[in-house]
N, C-alpha and C positions, 0 to 999 in steps of 0.2 A: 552383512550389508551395512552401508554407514547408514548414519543420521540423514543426510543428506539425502541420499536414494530412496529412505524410507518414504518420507516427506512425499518423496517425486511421487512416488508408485501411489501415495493416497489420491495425492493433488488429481495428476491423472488421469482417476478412476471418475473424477466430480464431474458433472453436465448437468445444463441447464434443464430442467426436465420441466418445461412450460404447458399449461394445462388450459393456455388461454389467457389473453388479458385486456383487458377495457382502454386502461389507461397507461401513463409514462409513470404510475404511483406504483399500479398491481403487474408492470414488467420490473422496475427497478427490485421492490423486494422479494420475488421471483430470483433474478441476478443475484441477491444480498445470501439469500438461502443458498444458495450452488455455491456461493462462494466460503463458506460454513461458518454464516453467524447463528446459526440455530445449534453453535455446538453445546450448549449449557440447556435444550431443550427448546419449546417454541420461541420461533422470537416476536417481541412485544414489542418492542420498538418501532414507530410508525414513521411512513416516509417524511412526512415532515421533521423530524427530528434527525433523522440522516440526513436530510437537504440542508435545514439551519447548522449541521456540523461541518458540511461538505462548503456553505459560502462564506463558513468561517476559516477554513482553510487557504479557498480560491485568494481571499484577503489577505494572506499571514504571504502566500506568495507573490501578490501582487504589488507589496508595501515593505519594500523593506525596513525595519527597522529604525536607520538611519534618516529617515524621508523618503528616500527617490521609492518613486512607486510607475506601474505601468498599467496598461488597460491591455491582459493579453487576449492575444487573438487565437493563439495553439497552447497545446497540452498534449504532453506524452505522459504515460503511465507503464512503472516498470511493475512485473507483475501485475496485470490486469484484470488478470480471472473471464470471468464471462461478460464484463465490462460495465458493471453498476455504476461507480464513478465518471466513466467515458461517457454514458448516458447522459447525467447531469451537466456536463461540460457542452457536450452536444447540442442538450437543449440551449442552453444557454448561446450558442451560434460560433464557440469557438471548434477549429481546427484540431483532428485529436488524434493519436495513436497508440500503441501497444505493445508490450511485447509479457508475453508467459509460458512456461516452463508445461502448462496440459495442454495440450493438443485439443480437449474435447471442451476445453471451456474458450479455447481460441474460436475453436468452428459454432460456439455458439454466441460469440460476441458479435461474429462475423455475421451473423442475422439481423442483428439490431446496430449495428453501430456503423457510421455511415464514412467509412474510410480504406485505405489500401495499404495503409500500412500498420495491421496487425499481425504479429512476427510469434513464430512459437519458436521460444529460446529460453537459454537460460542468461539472468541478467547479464551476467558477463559478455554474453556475446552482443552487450550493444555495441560494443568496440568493433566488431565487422560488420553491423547492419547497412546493408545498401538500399537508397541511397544516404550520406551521413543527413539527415535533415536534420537542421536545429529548430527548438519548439522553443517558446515563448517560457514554458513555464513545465519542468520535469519533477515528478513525485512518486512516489514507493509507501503503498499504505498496508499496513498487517504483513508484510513482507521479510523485513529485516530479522525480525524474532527465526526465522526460517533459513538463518544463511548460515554457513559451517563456523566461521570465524571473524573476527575481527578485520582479519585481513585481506576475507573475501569482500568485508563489506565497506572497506576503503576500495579496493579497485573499483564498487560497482562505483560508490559516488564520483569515483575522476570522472568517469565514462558518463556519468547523468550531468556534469561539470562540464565536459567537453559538450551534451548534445541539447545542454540549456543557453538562452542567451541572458536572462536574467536571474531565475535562481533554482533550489531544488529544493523540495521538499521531503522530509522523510517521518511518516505517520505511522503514530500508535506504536514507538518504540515500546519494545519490556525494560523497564526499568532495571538495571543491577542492582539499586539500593532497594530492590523490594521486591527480590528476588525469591527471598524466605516468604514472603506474606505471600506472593504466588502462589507457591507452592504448596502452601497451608490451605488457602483457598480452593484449590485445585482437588485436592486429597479429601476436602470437606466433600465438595457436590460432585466427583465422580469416582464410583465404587471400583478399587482396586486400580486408583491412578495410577500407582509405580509398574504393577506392571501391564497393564494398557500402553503406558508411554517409556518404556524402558530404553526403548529404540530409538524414541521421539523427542528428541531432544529441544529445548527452544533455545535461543541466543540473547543473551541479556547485554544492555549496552548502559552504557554511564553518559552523564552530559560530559564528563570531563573527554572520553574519547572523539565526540564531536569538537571541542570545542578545539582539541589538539589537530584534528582535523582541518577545521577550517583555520587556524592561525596559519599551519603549514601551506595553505593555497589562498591566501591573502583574502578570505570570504567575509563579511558580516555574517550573525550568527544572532538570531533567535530562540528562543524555546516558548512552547505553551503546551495549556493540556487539553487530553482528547476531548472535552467538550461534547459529550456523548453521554446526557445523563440518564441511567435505565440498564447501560450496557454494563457489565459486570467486567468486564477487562477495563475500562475507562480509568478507575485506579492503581493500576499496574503501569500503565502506558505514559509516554510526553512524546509531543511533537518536534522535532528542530526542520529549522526553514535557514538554507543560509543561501548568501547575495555578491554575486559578480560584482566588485568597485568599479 
């Protein structure tokens, strides 16, 4: 079985298994768990500190770079999971949509998130999504670490390129240059990593292949870092945000 499949068959298996909740604080990290940030053990990280990481974001896409900046109205999300993020956007009064690769975390976003087009696919197939809707502002967070190749994960960007009108986001890259301290890290706090993840492969990216990326499709290009202090991936990780001229 590849890398790839493995991945699939985990993902999957995940659903939101919700126990009840008060508020938009105790659904979102509900979501945050289904989506496996408690993979390092409980997680501590409180909503506030996911939300001040998430309007740090919404920012990095709404501003390019250069100046021009927009006040968006929509937001798609490749790989969405059970839709923590789409939450926050929601609230917030924008426009949102989805698409993910588990079925059971589609049917549980589909609960909470107030839209019609959440799509169960693999990125790739936003290239046939009907109908083509373009969103204000497209993003992929903890996702890319999960794609087979380099060259899966330029096609997805054309296609988040074609169905943005202003930019795309791509969060919580694995860094290549710290690839080894990964893995050290890794092998420290989870007993008998190699072969737990033998199968499990992640994908590591460099700023330089972004950066090749966007000169090839005439983008402005940022980087920054996860800004997520507490999380234990947060030093392995960068963000790039690049910008339609």
């Amino acid at each position: 079985m590849s890398n790839k499949n493995r991945w699939k068959e985990i993902w999957s298996k995940k659903t939101l298994i919700s126990d009840g909740h008060q508020n938009i604080e105790d659904l979102f990290i509900q979501m945050k768990i289904a989506d496996g940030y408690d993979a390092l053990g409980n997680l501590k990280i409180t909503y506030l500190d996911f939300k001040a990481q998430f309007d740090d974001i919404l920012y990095h896409l709404e501003n390019c770079c250069n100046g021009r900046s927009i006040n968006a109205q929509s937001a798609f999300e490749v790989g969405c999971g059970c839709g923590p993020n789409l939450l926050l956007l929601q609230d917030k009064g924008l426009i949102v949509g989805g698409i993910d690769y588990s079925e059971t975390l589609i049917q549980s976003a589909r609960k909470f998130i107030k839209t019609d087009d959440l799509t169960v696919g693999e990125a790739v197939d936003l290239g046939v999504l009907p109908p083509p809707t373009q969103y204000d502002v497209v993003f992929s967070k903890g996702v890319f670490c999960y794609f087979e190749s380099e060259e899966y994960a330029s096609k997805v960007m054309e296609l988040m390129i074609k169905k943005s009108k202003f930019s795309i986001g791509i969060l919580d890259c694995l860094d290549a240059e710290k690839e080894t301290e990964f893995l050290t890290y890794r092998r420290e706090h989870i007993k008998e990593y190699d072969e737990k993840y033998k199968e499990l492969g992640k994908l590591f990216l460099s700023k330089k292949f972004f950066c090749h990326f966007a000169s090839n499709y005439n983008l402005d290009i940022s980087f920054t870092d996860a800004n997520l202090p507490g999380y234990w991936n947060s030093k392995f990780v960068f963000n790039v945000f690049m910008y339609k001229k």
